[in-house]
C-alpha positions in Angstrom: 139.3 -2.0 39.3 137.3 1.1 39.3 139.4 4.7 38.4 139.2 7.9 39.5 137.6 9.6 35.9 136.3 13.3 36.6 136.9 16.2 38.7 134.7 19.1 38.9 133.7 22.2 41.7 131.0 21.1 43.8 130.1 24.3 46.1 133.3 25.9 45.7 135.2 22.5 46.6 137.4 20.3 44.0 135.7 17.1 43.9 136.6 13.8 42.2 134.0 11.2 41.5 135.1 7.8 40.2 132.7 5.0 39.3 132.6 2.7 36.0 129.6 4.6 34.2 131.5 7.5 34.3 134.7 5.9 32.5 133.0 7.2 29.0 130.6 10.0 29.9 131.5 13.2 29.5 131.0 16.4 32.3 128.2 17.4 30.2 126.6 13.8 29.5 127.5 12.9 33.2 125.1 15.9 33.8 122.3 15.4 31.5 122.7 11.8 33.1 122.0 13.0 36.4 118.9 15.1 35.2 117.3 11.9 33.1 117.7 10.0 37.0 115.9 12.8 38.9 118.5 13.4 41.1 118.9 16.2 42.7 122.1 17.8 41.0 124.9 19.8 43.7 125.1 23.4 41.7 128.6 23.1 39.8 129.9 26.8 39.5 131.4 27.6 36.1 135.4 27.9 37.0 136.6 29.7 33.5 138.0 32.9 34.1 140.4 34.1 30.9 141.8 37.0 32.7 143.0 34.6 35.8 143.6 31.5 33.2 146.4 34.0 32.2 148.1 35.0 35.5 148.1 31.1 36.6 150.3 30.4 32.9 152.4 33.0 33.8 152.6 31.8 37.7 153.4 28.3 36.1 155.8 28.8 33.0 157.8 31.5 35.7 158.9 28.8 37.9 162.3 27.6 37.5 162.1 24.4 35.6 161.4 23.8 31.6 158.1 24.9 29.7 155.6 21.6 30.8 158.5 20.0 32.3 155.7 18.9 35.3 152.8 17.3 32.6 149.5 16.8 33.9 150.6 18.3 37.4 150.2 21.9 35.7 147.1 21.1 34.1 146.1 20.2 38.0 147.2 23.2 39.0 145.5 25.1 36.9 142.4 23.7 37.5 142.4 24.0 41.4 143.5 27.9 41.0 140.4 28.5 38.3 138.3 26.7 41.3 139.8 28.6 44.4 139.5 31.8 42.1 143.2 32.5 43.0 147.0 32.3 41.9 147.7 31.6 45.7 146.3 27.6 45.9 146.0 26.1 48.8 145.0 22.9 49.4 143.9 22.0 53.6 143.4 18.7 54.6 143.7 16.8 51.1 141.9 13.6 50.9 142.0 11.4 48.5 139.3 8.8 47.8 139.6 5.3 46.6 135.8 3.9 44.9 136.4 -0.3 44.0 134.0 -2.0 42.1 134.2 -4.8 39.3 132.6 -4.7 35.9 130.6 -7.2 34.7 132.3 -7.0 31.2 135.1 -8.8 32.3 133.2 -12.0 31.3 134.4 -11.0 27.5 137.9 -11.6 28.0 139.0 -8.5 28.0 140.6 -7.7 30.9 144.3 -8.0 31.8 143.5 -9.3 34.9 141.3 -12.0 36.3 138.5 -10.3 38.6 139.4 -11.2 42.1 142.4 -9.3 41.4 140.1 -6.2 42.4 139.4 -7.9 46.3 143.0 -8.5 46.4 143.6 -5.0 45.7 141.1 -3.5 48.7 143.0 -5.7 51.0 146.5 -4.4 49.9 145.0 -0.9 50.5 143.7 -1.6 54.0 146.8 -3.0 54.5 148.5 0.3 53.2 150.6 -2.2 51.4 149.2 -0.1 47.7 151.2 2.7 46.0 148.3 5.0 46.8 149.2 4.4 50.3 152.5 5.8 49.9 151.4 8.4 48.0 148.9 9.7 50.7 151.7 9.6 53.6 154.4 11.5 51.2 151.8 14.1 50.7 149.8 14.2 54.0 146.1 13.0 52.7 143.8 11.2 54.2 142.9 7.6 52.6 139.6 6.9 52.1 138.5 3.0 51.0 134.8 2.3 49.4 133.8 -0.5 48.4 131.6 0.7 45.3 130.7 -2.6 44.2 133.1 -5.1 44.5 131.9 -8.7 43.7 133.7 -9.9 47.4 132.1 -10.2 51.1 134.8 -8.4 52.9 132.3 -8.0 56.4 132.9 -5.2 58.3 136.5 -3.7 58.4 138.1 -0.9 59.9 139.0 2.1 57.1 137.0 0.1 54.6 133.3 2.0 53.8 131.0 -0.5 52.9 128.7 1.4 49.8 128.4 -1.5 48.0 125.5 -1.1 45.2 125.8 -4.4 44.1 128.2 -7.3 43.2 129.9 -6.0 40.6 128.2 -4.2 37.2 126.6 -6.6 34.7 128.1 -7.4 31.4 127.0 -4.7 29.9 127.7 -6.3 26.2 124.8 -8.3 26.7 122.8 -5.9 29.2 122.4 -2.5 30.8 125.8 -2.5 33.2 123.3 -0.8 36.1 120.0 -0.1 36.6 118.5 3.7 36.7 118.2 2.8 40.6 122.2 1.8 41.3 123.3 4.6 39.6 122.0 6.8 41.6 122.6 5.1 44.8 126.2 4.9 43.8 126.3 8.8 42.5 124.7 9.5 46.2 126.9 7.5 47.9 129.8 9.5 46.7 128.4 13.1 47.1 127.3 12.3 50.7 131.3 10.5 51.4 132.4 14.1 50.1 129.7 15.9 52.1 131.0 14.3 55.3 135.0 15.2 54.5 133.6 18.6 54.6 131.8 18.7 57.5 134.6 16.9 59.1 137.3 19.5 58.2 134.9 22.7 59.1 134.6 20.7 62.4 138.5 20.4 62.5 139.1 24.3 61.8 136.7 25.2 64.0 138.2 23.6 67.1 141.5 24.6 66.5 140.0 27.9 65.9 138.8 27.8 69.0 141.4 26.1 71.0 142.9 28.8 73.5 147.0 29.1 72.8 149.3 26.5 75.0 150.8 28.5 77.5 154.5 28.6 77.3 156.4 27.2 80.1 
C-alpha cells in the first residue's frame, strides 16, 4: 500500500502528496527531482517564521494538558499555523486523500503482506468499511480514493478516481521502479486532484456567500 509521506505549502494551501518514490526522497530531493523531469514546479512559499514559531509554542505548551502530551498532533499544528501565518488555525473543508498503488519490490519477499492485499484494501475504503473512513466522519473530511497504480482492474466505480499510471511500480532491485514519464504523470495527477479540491471549495464559499439569508418564519 502506498502512504501518505510529505506535506508542504502549495500556494498558501497545506498539501500532502503520497506516492512510493517519495517514501525516501527528501523535500529538497523531491524538488531537485521535479526539476531533472521538467515539470513545471507549483511555487512552495518558505513557511519559517522564528518570531511566530515562538507564539505557536507558547499557544501549544499553554493549553491545559502535559508538555507533548498530544505527539505528532503539535508538530501538525505547528506546521499548519507557520503555513496560515497565524496562531488562530483554521482548517475549512478538510479533505483527506487516499493515493493506492503496489510496488514492484514486493517480488523480494519483503513484504508483510501478499500484494492483493492492496485491492482488497481500495474496496474496504469504497465500502467505508477502513479506519480512515471513520476517521473522516469523526472529523468532517471529505474522502478521496485514487487509484495511483494498483496492479487490479477495478472498472469504473463510484468515489474511486481512476489515475492509474501503471500496474504497480517495477522491482526496483532489479530495475528503475518508474520511468521519467510515470513519475510525472503520477506527480500531475496529484497536483491537478488538489487543484480541483480548491476550486471546488472557492466554488462552495462563494455560493453560500452569495446565498440570500432564509427568511424566518
Amino acid at each position: 500500500m502506498s502512504q501518505l509521506c510529505r506535506t508542504f505549502a502549495f500556494d498558501g494551501s497545506t498539501v500532502t502528496i503520497g506516492a512510493p518514490l517519495l517514501c525516501y526522497l527528501s523535500a529538497k530531493k523531491y524538488c531537485n527531482f521535479l526539476i531533472y523531469l521538467h515539470m513545471p514546479i507549483p511555487h512552495i512559499q518558505p513557511i519559517f517564521n522564528a518570531p511566530l514559531a515562538a507564539s505557536l509554542e507558547r499557544a501549544i505548551a499553554n493549553k491545559t494538558k502535559p508538555l507533548g502530551s498530544l505527539g505528532m498532533l503539535e508538530q501538525l499544528a505547528r506546521q499548519a499555523g507557520l503555513i496560515q501565518q497565524t496562531v488562530q488555525v483554521q482548517l475549512r473543508a478538510p479533505a483527506i486523500i487516499v493515493f493506492a498503488g503496489d510496488h514492484g519490490v514486493v517480488e523480494e519477499g519483503v513484504s508483510a503482506y501478499p500484494q492483493s492485499v492492496t485491492w482488497q484494501m481500495v474496496e474496504n475504503f469504497l465500502a467505508g468499511g477502513a479506519a480512515i473512513n471513520v476517521f473522516a466522519r469523526q472529523n468532517n473530511c471529505a474522502l478521496q480514493v485514487v487509484d495511483a497504480g494498483v496492479s487490479h482492474d477495478f472498472g469504473p466505480r463510484p468515489g474511486l478516481l481512476d489515475c492509474k499510471v501503471a500496474n504497480g511500480t517495477a522491482n526496483f532491485a532489479r530495475e528503475s521502479a518508474m520511468t521519467a514519464q510515470q513519475c510525472t504523470a503520477a506527480l500531475e495527477h496529484g497536483m491537478r486532484i488538489v487543484r480541483a479540491l480548491q476550486a471546488m471549495w472557492w466554488a462552495s464559499v462563494k455560493w453560500a456567500s452569495a446565498t440570500p439569508p432564509r427568511p424566518q418564519p
